[in-house]
C-alpha positions in Angstrom: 0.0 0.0 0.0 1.1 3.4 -0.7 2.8 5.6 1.6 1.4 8.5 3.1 2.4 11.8 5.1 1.1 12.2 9.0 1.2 15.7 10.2 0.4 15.5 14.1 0.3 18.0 17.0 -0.1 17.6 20.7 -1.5 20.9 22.7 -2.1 22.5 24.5 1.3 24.5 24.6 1.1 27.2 26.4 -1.0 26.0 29.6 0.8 23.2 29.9 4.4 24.4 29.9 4.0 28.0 30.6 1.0 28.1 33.5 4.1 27.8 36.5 5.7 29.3 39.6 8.9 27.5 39.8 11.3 26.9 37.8 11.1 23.2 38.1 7.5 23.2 37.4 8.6 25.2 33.7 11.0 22.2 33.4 8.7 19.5 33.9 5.7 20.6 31.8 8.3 20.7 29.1 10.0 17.6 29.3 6.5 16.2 30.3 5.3 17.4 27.0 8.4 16.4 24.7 8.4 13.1 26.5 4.4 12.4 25.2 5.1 13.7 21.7 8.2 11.1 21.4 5.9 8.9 22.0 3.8 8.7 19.2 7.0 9.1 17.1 8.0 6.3 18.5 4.8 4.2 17.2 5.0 5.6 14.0 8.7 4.4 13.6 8.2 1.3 14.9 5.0 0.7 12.4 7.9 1.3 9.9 7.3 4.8 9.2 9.8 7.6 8.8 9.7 10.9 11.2 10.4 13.4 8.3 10.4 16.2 10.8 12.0 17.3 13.5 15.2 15.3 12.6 15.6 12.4 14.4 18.0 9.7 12.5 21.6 9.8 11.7 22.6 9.2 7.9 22.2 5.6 8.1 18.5 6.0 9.3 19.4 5.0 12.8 17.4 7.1 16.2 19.6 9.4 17.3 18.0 12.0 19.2 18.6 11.5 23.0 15.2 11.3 24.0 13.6 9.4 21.2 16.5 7.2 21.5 15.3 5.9 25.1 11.8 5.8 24.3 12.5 3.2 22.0 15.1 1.1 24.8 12.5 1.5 26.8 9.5 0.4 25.2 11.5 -2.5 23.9 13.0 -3.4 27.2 16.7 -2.6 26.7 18.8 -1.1 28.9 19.1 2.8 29.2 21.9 3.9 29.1 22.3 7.5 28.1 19.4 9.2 30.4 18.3 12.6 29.3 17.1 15.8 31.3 15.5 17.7 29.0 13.0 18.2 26.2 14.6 17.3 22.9 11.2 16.6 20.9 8.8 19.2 19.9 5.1 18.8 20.5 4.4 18.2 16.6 6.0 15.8 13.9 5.7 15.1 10.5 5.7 11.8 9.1 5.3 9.1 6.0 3.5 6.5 7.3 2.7 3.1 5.3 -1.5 4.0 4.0 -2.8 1.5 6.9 -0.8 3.1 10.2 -4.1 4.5 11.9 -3.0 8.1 13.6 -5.5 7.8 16.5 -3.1 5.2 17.8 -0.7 7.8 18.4 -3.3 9.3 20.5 -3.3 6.4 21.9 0.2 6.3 23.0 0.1 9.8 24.5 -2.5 9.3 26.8 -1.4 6.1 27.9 2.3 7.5 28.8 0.7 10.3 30.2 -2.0 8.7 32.2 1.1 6.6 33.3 2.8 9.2 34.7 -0.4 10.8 36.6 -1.0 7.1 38.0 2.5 7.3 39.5 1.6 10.5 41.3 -1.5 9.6 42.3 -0.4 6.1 44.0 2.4 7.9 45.8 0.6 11.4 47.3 -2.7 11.6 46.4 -4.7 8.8 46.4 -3.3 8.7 50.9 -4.9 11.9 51.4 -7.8 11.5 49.3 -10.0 10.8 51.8 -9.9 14.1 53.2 -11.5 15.7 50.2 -14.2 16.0 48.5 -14.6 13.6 45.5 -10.9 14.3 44.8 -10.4 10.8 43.0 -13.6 12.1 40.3 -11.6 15.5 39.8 -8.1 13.4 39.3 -10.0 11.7 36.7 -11.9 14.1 35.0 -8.9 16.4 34.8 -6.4 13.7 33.9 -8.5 12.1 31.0 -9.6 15.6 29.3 -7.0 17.6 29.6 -4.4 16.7 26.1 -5.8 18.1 22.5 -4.6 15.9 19.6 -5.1 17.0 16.3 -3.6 15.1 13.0 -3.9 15.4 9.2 -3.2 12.6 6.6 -2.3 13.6 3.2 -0.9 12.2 0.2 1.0 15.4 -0.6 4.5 15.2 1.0 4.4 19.4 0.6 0.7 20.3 2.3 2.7 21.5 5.2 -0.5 23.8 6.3 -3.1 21.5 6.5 -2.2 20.5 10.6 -2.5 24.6 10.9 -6.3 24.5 8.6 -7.4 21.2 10.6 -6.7 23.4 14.3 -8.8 26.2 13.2 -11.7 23.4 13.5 -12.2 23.7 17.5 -13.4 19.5 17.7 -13.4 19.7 21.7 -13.7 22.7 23.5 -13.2 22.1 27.8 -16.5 22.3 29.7 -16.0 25.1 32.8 -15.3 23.5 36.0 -16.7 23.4 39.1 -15.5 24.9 42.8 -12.6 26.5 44.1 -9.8 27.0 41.4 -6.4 26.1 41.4 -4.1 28.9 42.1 -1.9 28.5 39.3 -4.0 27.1 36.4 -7.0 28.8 36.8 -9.4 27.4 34.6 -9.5 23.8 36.5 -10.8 22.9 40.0 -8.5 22.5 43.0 -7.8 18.3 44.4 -9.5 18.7 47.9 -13.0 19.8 46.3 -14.1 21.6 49.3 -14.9 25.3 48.6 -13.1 27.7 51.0 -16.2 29.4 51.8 -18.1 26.7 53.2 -15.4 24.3 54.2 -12.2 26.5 54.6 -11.4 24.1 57.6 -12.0 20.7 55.2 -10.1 22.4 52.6 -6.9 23.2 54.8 -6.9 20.1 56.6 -6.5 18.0 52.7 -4.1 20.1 51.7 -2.2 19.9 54.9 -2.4 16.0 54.3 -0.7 16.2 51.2 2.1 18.6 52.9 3.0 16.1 55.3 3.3 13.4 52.6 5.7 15.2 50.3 8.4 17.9 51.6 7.2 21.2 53.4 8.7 23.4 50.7 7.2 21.2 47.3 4.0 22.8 48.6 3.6 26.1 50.0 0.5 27.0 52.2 -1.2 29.1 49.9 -1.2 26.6 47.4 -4.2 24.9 45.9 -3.9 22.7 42.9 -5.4 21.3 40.4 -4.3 17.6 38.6 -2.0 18.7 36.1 -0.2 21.1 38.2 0.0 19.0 40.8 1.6 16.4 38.6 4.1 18.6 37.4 5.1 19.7 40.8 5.7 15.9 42.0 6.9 14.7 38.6 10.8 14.3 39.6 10.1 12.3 42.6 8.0 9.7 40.8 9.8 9.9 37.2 11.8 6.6 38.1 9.1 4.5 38.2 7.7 5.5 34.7 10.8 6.8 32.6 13.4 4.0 34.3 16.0 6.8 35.3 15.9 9.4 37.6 15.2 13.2 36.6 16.8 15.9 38.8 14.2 16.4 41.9 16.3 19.7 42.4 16.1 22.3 39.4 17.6 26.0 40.3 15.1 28.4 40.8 14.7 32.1 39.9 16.8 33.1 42.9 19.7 30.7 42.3 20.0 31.7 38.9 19.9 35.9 39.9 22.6 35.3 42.5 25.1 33.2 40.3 27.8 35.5 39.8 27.3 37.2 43.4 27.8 33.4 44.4 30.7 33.0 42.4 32.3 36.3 43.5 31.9 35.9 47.4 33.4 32.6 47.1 36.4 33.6 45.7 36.9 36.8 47.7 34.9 36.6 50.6 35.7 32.9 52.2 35.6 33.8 55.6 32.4 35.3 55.5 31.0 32.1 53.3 32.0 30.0 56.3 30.0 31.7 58.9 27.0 31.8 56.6 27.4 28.3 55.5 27.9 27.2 58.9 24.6 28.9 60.6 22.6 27.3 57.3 23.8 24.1 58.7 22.6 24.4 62.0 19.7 25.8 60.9 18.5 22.6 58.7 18.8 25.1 56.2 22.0 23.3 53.5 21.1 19.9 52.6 24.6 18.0 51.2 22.6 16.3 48.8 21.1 19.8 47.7 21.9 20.1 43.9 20.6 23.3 43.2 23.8 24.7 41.0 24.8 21.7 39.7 24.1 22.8 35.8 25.5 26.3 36.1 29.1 26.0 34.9 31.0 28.9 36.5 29.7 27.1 40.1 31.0 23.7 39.4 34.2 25.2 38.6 34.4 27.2 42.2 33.2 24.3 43.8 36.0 22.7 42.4 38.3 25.5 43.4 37.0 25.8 47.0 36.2 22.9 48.1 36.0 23.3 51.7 33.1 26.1 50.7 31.1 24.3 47.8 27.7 23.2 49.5 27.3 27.5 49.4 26.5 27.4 46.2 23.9 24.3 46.6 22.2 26.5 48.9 18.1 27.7 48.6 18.7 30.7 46.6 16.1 32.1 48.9 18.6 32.5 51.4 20.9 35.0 49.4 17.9 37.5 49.1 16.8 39.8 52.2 13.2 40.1 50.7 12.9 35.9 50.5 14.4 35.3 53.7 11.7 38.0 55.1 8.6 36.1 53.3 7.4 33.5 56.1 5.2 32.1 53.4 8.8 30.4 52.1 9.7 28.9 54.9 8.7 26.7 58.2 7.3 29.4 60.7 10.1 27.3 63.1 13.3 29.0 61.9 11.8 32.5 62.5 14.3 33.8 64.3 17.2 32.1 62.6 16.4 34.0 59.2 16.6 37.2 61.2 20.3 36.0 62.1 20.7 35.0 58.6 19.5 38.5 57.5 22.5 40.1 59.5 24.9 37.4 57.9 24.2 38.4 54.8 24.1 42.1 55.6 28.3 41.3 56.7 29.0 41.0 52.8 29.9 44.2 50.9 27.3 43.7 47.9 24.2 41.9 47.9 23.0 39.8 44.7 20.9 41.7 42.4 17.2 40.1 41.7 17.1 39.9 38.3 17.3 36.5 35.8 17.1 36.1 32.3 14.6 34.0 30.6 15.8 33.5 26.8 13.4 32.1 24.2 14.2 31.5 20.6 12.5 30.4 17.7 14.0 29.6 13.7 12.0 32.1 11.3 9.7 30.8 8.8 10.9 27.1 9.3 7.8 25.9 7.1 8.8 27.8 4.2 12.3 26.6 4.2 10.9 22.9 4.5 8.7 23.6 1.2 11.7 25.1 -0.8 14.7 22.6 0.2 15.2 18.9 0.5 13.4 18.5 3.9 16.2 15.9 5.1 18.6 18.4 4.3 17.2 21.0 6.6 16.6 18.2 9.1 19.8 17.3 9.3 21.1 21.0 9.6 18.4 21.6 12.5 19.9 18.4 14.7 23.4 19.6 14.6 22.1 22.8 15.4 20.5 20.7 18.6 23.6 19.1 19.4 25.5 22.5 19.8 23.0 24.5 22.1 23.2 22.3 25.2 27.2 23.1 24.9 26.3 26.8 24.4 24.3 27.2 27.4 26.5 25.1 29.4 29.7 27.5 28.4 27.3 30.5 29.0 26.2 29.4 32.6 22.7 28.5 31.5 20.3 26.2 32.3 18.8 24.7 29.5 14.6 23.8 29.9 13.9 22.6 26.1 15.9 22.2 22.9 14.1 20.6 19.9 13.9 21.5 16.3 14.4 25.5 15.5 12.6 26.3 19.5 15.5 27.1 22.6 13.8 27.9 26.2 16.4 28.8 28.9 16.7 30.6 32.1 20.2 32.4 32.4 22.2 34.7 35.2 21.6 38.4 33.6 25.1 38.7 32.9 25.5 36.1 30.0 21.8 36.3 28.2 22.9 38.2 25.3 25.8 36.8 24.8 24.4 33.5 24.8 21.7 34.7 22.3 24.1 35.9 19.7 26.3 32.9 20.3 22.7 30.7 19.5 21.6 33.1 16.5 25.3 32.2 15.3 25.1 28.3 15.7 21.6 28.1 13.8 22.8 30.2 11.0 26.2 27.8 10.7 24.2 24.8 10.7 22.7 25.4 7.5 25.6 27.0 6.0 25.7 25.4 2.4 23.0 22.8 2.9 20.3 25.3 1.4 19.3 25.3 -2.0 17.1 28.6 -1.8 16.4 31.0 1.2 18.3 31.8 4.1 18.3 30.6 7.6 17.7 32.9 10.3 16.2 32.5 13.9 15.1 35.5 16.2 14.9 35.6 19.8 13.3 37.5 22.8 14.9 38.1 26.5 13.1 38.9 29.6 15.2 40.2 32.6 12.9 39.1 35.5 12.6 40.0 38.7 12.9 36.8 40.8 9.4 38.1 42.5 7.7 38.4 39.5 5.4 35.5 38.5 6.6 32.9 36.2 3.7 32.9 34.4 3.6 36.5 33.3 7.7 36.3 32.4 6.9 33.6 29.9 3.8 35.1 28.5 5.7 38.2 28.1 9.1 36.3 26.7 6.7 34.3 23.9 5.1 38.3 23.4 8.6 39.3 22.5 9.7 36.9 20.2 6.3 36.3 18.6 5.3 40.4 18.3 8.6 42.2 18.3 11.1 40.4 16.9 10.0 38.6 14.3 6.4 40.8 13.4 7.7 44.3 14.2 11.6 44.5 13.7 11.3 41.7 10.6 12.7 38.5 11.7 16.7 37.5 12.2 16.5 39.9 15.2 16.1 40.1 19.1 14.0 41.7 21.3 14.7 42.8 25.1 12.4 44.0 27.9 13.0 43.9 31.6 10.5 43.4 34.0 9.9 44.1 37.7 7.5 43.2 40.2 4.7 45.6 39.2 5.3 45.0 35.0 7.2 45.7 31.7 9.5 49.2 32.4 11.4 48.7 29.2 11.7 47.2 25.6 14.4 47.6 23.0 14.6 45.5 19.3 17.1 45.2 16.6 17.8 42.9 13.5 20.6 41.0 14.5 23.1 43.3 12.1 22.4 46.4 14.2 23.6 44.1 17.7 26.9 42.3 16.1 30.0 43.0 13.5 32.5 39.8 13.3 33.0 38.6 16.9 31.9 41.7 18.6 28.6 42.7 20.3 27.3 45.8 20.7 25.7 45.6 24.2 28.6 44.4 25.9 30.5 47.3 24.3 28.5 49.8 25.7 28.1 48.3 28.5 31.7 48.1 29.3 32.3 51.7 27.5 29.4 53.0 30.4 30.7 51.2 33.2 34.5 52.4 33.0 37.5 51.2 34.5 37.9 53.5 37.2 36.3 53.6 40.4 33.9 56.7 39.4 33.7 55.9 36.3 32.3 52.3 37.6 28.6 54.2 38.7 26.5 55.7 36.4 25.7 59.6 36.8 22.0 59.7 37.2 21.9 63.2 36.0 23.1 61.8 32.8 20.5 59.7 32.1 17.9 61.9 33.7 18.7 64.6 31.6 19.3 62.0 28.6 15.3 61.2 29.3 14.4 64.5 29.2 16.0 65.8 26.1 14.9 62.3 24.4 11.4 63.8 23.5 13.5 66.5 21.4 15.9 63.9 20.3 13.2 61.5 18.8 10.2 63.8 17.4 9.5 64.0 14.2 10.1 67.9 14.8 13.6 67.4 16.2 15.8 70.6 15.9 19.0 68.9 16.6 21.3 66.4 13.9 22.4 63.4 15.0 26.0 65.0 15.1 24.7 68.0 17.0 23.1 65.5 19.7 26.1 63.3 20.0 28.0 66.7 20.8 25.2 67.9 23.0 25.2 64.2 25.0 29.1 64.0 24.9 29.2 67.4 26.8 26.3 66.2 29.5 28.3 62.7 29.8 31.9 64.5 30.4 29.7 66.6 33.2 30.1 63.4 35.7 32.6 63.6 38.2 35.5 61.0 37.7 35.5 62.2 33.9 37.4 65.0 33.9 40.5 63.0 31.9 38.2 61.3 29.6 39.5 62.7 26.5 36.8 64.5 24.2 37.0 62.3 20.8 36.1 59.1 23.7 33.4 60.8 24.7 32.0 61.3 21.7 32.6 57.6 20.8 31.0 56.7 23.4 27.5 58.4 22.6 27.3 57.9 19.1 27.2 54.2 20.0 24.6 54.5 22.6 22.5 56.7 20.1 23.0 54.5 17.5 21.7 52.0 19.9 18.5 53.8 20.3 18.1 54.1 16.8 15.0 52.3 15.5 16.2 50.0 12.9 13.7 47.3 11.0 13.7 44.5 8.3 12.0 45.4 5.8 12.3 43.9 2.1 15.4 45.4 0.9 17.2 44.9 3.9 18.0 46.6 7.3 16.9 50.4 7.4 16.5 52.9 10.0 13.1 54.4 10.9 15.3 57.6 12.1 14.0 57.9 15.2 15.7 57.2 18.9 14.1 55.3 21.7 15.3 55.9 25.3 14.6 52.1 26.4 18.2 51.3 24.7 19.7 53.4 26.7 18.3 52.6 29.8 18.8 48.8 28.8 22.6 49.8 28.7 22.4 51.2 32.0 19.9 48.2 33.7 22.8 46.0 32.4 25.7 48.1 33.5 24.5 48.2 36.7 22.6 45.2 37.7 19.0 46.0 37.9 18.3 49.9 38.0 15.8 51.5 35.8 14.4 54.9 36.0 
């Protein structure tokens, strides 16, 4: 019988993966996700079907992407040997399929893995505690069993690439509201206990305090209500041996630990004394688990534990502990250890700079992938797109990054503020290289968007706003092939800056980390930024930018250059530097897009770059 083409998708995406508060939680939707997906791919190759997309085979044909690779040893009983820890397999495939495979039996597979995995939670914490709710096991079920959306598209045209994307605009199961209470992080589905806080506050406490007791104090924090799927994703890691066959880290690092990496790496190497006393009190506190393995995938850690040591459980610390505000939040921690986390609060106060609360979350995405599938041998691109795979986990690693999902043309990371754009170029670099000579017709670009987070901020709203970026303004308003930048504190956005990457890098250089230096000086005035300067850069910026403005670009940078050589500390800064200096940063704020004969400037200057320049010279300060 003739062969046909599968196209298959697995959703939903973004309240799956993205609806989280920890970092872990982001980790295991993902992987949770990847690992279902694989599993279909896995039936369709072992019906004797070919995964056309996303590359999975070496050039003899043979499974060679990590996770694939043991979903097969697994499902044929072999021994696994190679165990991975991340996503590798994105949530839809394309496939020829001999004309009798039936696609529901991928469906099939999903929900059997995934109900699986839910069983394995269920058996170990809730099915105990269950009878303190309120037809708990009913809501498990309902929640579990309704919850995945598969959509797939047969077609005997190996180039109908958009038919998966015609057959999802046909809505074949929409999710009936739920009933009661809601869970407090996916708020469309009903909380476990089933009792409603305004007639059985008490009931609903006492079932949720069950469940605390059955897993650790700090998996579940007390104003936490869940529902099913969250729940599973929160308890994943401590059942994942039972249904993967290897263990999954059960310690991830959180927004916290990944702000105070540097800070981390710094006190350790200059402030050992004071490490000591810290690391000791933690101790006695209960407060630094030696299995703890918070930092063990940031790079620049492992190395200083290897240099120090005598000092290395610091850096497998609660990140928690390194911030004043978290060690102040009672909600974090056991009400017991009150009055040490005042004692810690002092300890902390001993060292001469405190961590700054900001993280990077970095999301990247290839541009028009589908087009480049129609116009090229799709094995070719395939190919290009799995060495491109192979090379990001090495990038992030270098980088000091912590890698939540690599898989076809997508990257999701979480990264210490300091590295993120660095790491970005170095990605946007790697994709480009991959395909370097394998394509016939078009070019391949990828774009990216970064979020510097406030470690208080909610997950939720850093990814919504990172998949905003990328999706909106990088590749929709600057044109694709670019990156897009906003930070965000506790209350919201406070700034966004784009470019094509052209405007950001020449050769091996980057302009951000130019600036950045150039801003920050050498000197030990020269290291703080004059706030007059950028107060009065606001100011003049609505001059600067109209459409009206009085000044040339040359008369601005002389007019800036003067203000800049105003600060204290810069009296030997020759003149020419000066004026180096701000013609960079003005360039910076120049509005450049992509349109169809290239990169062109809109002639107009946003203010955001330069405060970017300053947020990243300094650590965190906008204004």
């Amino acid at each position: 019988m003739s062969k046909k083409i599968l196209h298959f998708t697995l959703g939903p995406v973004q309240s799956f993966v993205a609806q989280a508060r920890r970092t872990r939680d982001l980790w295991a939707g993902s992987f949770i996700l990847s690992y279902l997906a694989g599993q279909a791919m896995y039936l369709v190759h072992r019906a004797g079907g070919k995964i056309i997309f996303p590359a999975v085979y070496d050039n003899n044909g043979i499974i060679n992407d990590p996770l694939l690779n043991v979903i097969a040893d697994k499902n044929e009983g072999k021994p696994i040997s190679k165990k991975p820890v991340a996503g590798t397999l994105p949530n839809r495939f394309k496939a020829e399929i001999p004309g009798e495979f039936k696609p529901v039996e991928c469906r099939q597979a999903v929900i059997s893995a995934w109900r699986e995995i839910a069983g394995a939670v269920w058996n170990k914490y809730i099915e105990p505690v269950a009878i303190y709710g309120k037809g708990t096991k009913e809501i498990w079920e309902r929640q579990v069993n309704n919850f995945w959306e598969v959509s797939w598209v047969v077609s005997d045209n190996a180039e109908s690439d958009d038919l998966l994307d015609r057959r999802k605009n046909w809505r074949s199961y929409v999710q009936a509201e739920e009933p009661g209470d809601k869970c407090t992080i996916m708020g469309n589905l009903q909380e476990l206990s089933g009792h409603t806080r305004s007639l059985n506050s008490k009931k609903q406490d006492e079932f949720w305090g069950e469940l605390r007791k059955k897993v650790k104090a700090l998996e579940l924090r007390k104003d936490e209500r869940l529902c099913a799927v969250t729940i599973i994703k929160r308890l994943f890691p401590f059942t994942a041996k039972t249904v993967l066959g290897w263990d999954v880290p059960t310690s991830y690092p959180s927004n916290s630990n990944i702000s105070a990496v540097h800070w981390v790496e710094k006190v350790m190497q200059n402030d050992t004394e004071k490490v000591v006393n810290f690391l000791e009190y933690s101790r006695n506190c209960g407060l630094a688990p030696e299995g703890g393995k918070q930092s063990a995938q940031i790079y620049c850690l492992r190395q200083m534990q290897k240099e120090k040591p005598e000092i290395a459980a610091f850096a497998k610390l609660n990140g928690n502990l390194f911030f004043e505000s978290t060690l102040q939040n009672d909600n974090l921690w056991d009400e017991s250890i009150k009055e040490q986390r005042k004692h810690l609060t002092k300890l902390l106060k001993e060292f001469k700079q405190s961590p700054e609360p900001f993280y990077a979350v970095l999301i990247m995405d290839g541009d028009s992938l589908g087009n480049l599938l129609r116009i090229n041998d799709s094995a070719e691109v395939s190919q290009a797109l799995s060495r491109f795979n192979d090379m990001v986990p090495k990038i992030l690693e270098q980088n000091n990054g912590v890698l939540v999902y690599a898989g076809g043309d997508d990257v999701l990371a979480l990264l210490p503020l300091e590295d993120a754009i660095k790491t970005a170029v170095e990605i946007s670099r790697a994709y480009s290289n991959s395909f370097s000579g394998r394509l016939a017709n078009g070019e391949a670009t990828i774009s990216a968007g970064i979020v510097y987070a406030h470690n208080h901020a909610p997950l939720k709203s850093i990814l919504q706003e990172a998949h905003r970026l990328l999706d909106e303004i990088a590749k929709e308003e600057t044109g694709r092939s670019s990156l897009a930048v906003s930070v965000w504190k506790t209350a919201g956005r406070v700034l966004q800056w784009s470019a094509p990457w052209e405007v950001i890098t020449s050769g091996d250089s980057c302009l951000v980390d130019e600036l950045v230096e150039d801003f920050r000086g050498k000197s030990s005035y020269e290291d703080q930024y004059n706030s007059s300067f950028f107060y009065n850069l606001r100011k003049r910026f609505d001059w600067l930018s109209g459409d009206n403005n009085i000044l040339t670009f040359e008369e601005a940078v002389d007019l800036l250059a003067a203000e800049y050589l105003k600060n204290r500390g810069r009296e030997n800064i020759a003149e020419a530097t000066a004026k180096s200096r701000v013609e960079k940063l003005l360039m910076f704020c120049r509005r450049f897009l992509r349109g169809p004969d290239g990169v062109q400037s809109l002639n107009k200057l946003n203010v955001d770059g330069a405060l970017l320049v300053r947020f990243l010279a300094e650590k965190g300060v906008v204004e």
